[in-house]
C-alpha positions in Angstrom: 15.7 3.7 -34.0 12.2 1.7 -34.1 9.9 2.1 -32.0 10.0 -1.2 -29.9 13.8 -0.3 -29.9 13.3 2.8 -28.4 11.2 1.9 -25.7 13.6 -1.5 -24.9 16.4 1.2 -24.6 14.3 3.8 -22.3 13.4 0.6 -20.2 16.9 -0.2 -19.8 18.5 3.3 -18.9 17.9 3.5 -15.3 19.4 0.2 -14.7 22.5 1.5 -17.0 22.4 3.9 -15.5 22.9 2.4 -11.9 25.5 -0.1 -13.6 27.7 3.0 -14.1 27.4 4.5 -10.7 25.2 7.0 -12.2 21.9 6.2 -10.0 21.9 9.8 -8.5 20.7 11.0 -11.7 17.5 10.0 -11.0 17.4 10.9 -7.3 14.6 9.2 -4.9 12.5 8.9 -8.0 13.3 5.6 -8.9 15.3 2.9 -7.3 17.4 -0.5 -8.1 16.0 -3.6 -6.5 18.6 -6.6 -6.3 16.8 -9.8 -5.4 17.0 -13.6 -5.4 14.8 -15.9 -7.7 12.5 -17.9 -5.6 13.6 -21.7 -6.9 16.9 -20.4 -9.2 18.7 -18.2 -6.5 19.8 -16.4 -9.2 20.1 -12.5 -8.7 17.5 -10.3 -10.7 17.6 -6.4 -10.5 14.3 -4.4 -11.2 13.9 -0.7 -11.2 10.9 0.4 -9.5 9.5 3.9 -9.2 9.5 5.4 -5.9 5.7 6.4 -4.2 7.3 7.7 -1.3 10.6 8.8 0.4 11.3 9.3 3.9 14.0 10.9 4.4 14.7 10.2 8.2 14.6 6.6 8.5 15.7 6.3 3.9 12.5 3.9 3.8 12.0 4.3 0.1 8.0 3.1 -0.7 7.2 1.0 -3.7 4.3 -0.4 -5.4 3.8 -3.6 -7.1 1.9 -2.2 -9.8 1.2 -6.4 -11.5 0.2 -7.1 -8.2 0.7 -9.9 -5.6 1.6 -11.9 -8.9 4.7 -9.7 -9.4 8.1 -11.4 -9.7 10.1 -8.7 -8.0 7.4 -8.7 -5.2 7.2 -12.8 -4.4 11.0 -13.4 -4.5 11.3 -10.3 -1.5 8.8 -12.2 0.2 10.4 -15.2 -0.2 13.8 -14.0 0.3 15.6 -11.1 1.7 16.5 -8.5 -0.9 19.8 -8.6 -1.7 20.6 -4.9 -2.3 18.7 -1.2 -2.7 20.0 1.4 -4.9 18.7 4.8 -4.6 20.4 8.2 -5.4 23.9 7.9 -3.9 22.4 5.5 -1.2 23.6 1.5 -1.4 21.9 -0.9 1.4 21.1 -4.1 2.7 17.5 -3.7 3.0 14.5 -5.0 5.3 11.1 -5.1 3.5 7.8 -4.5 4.9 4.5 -4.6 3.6 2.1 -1.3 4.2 -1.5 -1.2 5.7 -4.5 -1.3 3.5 -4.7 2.5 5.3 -0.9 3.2 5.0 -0.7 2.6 1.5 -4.3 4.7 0.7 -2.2 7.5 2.2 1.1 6.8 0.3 -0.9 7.2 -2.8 -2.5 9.8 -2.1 0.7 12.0 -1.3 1.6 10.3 -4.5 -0.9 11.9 -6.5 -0.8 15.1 -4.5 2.8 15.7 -5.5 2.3 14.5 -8.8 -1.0 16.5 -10.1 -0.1 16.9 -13.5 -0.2 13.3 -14.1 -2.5 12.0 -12.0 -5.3 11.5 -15.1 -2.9 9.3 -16.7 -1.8 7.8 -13.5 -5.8 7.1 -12.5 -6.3 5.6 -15.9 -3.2 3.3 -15.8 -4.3 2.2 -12.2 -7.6 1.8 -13.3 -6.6 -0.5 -16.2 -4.2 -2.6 -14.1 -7.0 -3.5 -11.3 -10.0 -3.3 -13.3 -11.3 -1.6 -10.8 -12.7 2.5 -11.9 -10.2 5.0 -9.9 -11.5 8.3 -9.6 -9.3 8.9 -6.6 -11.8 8.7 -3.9 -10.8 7.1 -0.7 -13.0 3.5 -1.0 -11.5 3.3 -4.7 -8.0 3.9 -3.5 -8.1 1.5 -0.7 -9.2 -1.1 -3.5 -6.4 -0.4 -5.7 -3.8 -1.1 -3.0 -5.5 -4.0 -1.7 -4.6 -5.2 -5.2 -1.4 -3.4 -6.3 0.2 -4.0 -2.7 2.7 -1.4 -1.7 6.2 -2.4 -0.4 8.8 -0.8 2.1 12.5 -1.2 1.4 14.7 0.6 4.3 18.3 -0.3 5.5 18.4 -3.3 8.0 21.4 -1.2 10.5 
């Protein structure tokens, strides 16, 4: 398989993956975001990586990592998401936008969790905002002033 092929394919898989009723797989790790094209209306489904879970009230923390200028993110602004997917979990969900200070913290638990890639994941961020992350609290409150982070948890 080429190359480009390759990473089309590994793209796709969690949303094949969620088309078979096989979402589990990936636990709260990732989740399935149906939503509603701004002018078209047609439905779109994005896979997004989870920052944060919380288990008691399933509010499942995402973050816009192209920014304010994100597809995904202006069409749940626009319009209420049609459905989340995420582990064996199926709602109707209602979207909220964290605090500047909210969102520093959900990173942070992020990256706390996740130490073995937090070079890569500083570098990434980093490149994405133009703005040097080192992980200190001014320069993560910058990055999620920029890369907003988004709360999806059921409406009921």
């Amino acid at each position: 398989m080429r190359p480009g092929r390759l990473a089309k394919w590994l793209l796709r898989a969690p949303v094949a993956l969620y088309s078979m009723d096989a979402g589990w797989l990936l636990g709260h790790r990732f989740l399935l975001l149906a939503h509603r094209g701004r002018r078209t209306g047609r439905v779109y489904r994005t896979v997004l990586e989870v920052i944060a879970w919380d288990e008691t009230t399933r509010e499942a923390v995402v973050m816009s990592g192209f920014g304010r200028g994100s597809q995904w993110y202006r069409n749940v602004l626009a319009h209420d998401p049609v459905e989340v997917r995420i582990a064996r979990l199926r709602f109707v969900p209602q979207v909220r936008e964290l605090s500047t200070e909210e969102a520093a913290r959900a990173l942070a638990g992020y990256e706390e969790r996740n130490r073995v890639a937090t070079p890569v994941l500083r570098r990434v961020l980093s490149r994405l905002t133009r703005v040097r992350y080192d992980g200190s609290e001014s320069a993560r409150r910058k990055v999620v002033e920029l890369l907003p982070l988004v709360g999806f948890r059921p409406r009921d």
